[in-house]
C-alpha positions as CSV (number, residue, x, y, z in Angstrom):
1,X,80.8,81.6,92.6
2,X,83.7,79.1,91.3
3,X,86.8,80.9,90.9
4,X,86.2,84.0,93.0
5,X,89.6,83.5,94.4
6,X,91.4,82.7,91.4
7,X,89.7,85.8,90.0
8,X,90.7,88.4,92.6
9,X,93.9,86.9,92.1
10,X,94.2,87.8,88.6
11,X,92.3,90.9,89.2
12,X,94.9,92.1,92.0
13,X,97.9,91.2,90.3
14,X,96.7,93.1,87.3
15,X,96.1,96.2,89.2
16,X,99.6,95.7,90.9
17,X,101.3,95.5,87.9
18,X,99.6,98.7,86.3
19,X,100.3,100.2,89.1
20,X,103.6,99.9,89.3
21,X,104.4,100.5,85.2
22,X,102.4,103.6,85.8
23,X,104.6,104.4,88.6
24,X,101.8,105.1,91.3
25,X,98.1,104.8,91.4
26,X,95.8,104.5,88.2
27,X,93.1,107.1,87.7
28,X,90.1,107.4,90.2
29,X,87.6,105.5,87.6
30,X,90.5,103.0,86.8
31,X,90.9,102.6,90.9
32,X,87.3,102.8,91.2
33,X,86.4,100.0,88.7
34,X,89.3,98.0,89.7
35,X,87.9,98.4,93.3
36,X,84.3,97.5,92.4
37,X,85.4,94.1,90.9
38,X,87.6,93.4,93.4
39,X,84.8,93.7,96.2
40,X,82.8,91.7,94.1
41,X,85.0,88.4,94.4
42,X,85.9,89.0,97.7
43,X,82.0,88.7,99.1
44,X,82.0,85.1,96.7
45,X,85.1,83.6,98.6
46,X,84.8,81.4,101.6
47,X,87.2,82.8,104.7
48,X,89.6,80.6,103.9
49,X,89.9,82.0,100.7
50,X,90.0,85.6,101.8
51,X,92.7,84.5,104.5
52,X,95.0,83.4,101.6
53,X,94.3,86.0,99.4
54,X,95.3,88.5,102.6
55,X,98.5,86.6,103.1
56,X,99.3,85.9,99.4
57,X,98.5,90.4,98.6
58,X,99.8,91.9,101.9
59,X,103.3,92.4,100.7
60,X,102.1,94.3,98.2
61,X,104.0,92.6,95.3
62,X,102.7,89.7,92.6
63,X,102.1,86.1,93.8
64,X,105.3,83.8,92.8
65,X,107.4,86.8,91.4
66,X,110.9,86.9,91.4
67,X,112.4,88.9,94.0
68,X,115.7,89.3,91.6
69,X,115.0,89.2,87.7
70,X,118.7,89.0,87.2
71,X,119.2,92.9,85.3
C-alpha cells in the first residue's frame, strides 16, 4: 500500500492529540477503532518504515512538535 507510513503517521498523531485534549485514553470503541486502523498500516509498511515509525512514536509525543510553545 503507498502511504501506509504517512498514514499511521497521521493516524497516531491524531490519536495522540485526542488523547491528550481528553486528558487520558478515548473510549474502548474509540481505542479499538483507532487500534484496528493502526494495525492495518503497520502490516503495509516495509521494516524500515516500521523502524521509523518506532523511533519517530516512542516518546510518546507528536512528530516535529514544539517542546516549548512559548505560553
Amino acid at each position: 500500500m503507498i502511504g501506509a507510513a504517512r498514514r499511521f503517521s497521521e493516524l497516531m498523531s491524531d490519536l495522540l492529540l485526542r488523547r491528550e485534549i481528553a486528558g487520558g485514553p478515548l473510549s474502548q470503541d474509540e481505542e479499538s477503532a483507532a487500534a484496528a486502523e493502526l494495525e492495518r498500516c503497520w502490516w503495509e509498511m516495509t521494516d524500515e518504515e516500521q523502524a521509523e515509525s518506532q523511533r519517530i512514536f516512542s516518546a510518546a509525543r507528536l512528530p516535529n512538535a514544539p517542546t516549548d510553545i512559548g505560553l
